[in-house]
C-alpha positions in Angstrom: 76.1 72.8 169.1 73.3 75.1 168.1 75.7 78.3 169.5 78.8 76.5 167.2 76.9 76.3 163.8 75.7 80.1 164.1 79.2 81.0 164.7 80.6 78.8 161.7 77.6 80.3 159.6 78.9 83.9 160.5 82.1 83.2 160.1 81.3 81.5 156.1 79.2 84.5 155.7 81.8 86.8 156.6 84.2 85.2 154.8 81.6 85.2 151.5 81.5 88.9 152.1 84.8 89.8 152.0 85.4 87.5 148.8 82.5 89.6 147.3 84.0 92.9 148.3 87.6 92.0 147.1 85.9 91.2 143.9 84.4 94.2 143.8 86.8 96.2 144.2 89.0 94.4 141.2 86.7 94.6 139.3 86.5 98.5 139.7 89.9 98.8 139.2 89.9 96.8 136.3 87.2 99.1 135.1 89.5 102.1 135.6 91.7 100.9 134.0 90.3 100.3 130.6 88.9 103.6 130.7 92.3 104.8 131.3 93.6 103.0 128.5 90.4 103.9 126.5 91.0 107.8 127.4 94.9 107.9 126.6 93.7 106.0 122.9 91.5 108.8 122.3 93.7 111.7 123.6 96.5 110.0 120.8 94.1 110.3 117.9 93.0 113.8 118.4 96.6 114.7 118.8 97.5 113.4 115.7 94.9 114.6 113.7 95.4 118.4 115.3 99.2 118.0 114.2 98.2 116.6 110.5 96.3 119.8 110.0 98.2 121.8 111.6 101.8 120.5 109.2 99.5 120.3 105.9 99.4 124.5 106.9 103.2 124.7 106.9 105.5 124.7 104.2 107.8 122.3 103.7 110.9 124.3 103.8 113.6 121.5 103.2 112.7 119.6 100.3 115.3 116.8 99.1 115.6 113.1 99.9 113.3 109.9 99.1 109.8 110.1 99.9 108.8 108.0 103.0 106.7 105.6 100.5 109.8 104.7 98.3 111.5 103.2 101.7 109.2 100.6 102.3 110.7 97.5 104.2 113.8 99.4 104.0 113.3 101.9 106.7 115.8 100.9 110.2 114.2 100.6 113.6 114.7 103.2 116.0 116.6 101.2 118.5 117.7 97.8 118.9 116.1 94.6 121.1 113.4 92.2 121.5 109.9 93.2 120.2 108.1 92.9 124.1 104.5 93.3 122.1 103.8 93.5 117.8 101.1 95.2 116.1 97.6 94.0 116.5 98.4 91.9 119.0 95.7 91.8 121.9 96.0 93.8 125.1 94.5 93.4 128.3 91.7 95.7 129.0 92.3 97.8 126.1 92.3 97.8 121.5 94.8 95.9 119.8 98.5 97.5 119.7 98.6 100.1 117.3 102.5 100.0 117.2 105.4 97.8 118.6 107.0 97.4 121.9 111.1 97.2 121.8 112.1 96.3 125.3 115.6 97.6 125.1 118.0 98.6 128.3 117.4 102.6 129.6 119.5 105.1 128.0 119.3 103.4 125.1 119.9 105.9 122.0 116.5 106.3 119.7 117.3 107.4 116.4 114.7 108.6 113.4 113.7 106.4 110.5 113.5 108.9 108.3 114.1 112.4 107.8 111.1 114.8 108.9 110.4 117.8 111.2 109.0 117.5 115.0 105.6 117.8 115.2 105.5 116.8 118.9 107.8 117.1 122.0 106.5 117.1 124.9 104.8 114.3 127.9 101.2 112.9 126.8 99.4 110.7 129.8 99.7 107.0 128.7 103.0 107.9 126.2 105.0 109.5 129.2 107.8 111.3 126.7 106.4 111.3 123.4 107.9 112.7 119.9 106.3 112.6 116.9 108.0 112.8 113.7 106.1 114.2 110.6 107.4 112.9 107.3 105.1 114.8 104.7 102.6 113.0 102.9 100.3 112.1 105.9 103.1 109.9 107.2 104.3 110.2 111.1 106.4 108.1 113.6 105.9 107.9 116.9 108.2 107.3 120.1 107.0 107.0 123.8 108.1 105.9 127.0 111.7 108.2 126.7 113.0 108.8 129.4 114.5 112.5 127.7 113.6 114.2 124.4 116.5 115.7 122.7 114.9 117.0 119.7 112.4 120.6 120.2 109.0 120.8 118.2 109.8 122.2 115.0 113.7 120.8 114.6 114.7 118.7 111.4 116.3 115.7 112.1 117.6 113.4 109.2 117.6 109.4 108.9 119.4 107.9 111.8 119.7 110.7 114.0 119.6 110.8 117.9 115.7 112.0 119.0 115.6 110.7 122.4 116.7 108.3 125.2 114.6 105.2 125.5 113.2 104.6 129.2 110.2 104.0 131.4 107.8 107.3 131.5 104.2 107.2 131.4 103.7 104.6 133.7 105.0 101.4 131.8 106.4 98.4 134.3 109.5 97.8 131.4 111.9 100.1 129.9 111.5 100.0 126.0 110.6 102.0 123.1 106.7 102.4 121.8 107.2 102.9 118.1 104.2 103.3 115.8 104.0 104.3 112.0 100.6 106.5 111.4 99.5 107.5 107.8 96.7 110.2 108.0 96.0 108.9 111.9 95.7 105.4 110.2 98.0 102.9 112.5 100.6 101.0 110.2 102.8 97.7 111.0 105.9 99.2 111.8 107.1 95.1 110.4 106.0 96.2 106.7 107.7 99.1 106.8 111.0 98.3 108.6 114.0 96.0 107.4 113.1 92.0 108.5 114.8 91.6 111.9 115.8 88.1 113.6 113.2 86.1 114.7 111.9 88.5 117.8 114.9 90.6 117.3 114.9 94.2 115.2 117.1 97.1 114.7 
């Protein structure tokens, strides 16, 4: 019996040890991640505030049209479906959405909400595809996760037109459009800016 118990008692402590090291190693992960998360958060904000002082040095060569404060809760969305995640809602591991999610099916069309120049074309980790809109006055709009840009930094595009192709880069698990309103690098609810959609449905 004696030869029995020590082999259970192994056996539990084995087990223990393994539940500890899976546990562990979760937890690392987990750890990873939000510094992941954490990295790609700060990575967007000194973007943005490089491009806002870089466009406040560049004259604004195509003057005309409303400014993008008039067009509050008038403004379209830049593609249509189901809002997947709103702003400020909570996120795992990470701050509060800073933007919207629109899950919507891949080569969906994503058009501007407003006339403006490209500030920003290219991939940034966390964004995959990412183009940034600057509409003068400290205002900027943001779409990630494309899976192609069709719109060069620099370009003007008016109200409506085709920027990009909404997909899956930058390693989200749905394909959908990340769409954020910034004034100055201060996130906005894209909701308060954008005509009222049905129930968890926009554009």
């Amino acid at each position: 019996r004696g030869d029995a118990e020590r082999a259970d008692l192994e056996g539990m402590r084995d087990l223990r040890r393994g539940a500890v090291d899976a546990l562990a190693t979760r937890l690392r992960e987990q750890g990873q991640t939000l510094a992941g998360l954490r990295r790609d958060e700060t990575q967007l904000q000194r973007l943005l505030e490089e491009l806002r002082q870089a466009v406040e040095r560049i004259p604004t060569d195509r003057p005309g049209g409303r400014p993008f404060t008039e067009r509050r809760g008038q403004l379209p969305w830049p593609a249509a479906g189901e809002l997947q995640a709103r702003f400020g809602e909570p996120r795992p591991a990470a701050q509060p959405w800073d933007g919207v999610l629109i899950a919507t099916p891949a080569g969906t069309e994503v058009r501007a909400i407003h006339r403006g120049r490209v500030a920003f074309a290219e991939w940034l980790r966390g964004f995959g595809l990412l183009l940034i809109l600057d509409h003068g006055d400290g205002f900027m709009s943001l779409y990630g996760h494309n899976d192609s840009l069709l719109k060069e930094t620099g370009e003007w595009v008016e109200a409506g037109e085709v920027v990009s192709v909404a997909g899956s880069s930058g390693g989200t698990a749905d394909v959908g459009v990340y769409f954020a309103i910034r004034h100055r690098g201060q996130a906005l609810d894209p909701a308060s800016w954008c005509r009222r959609g049905q129930r968890n449905r926009v554009g």
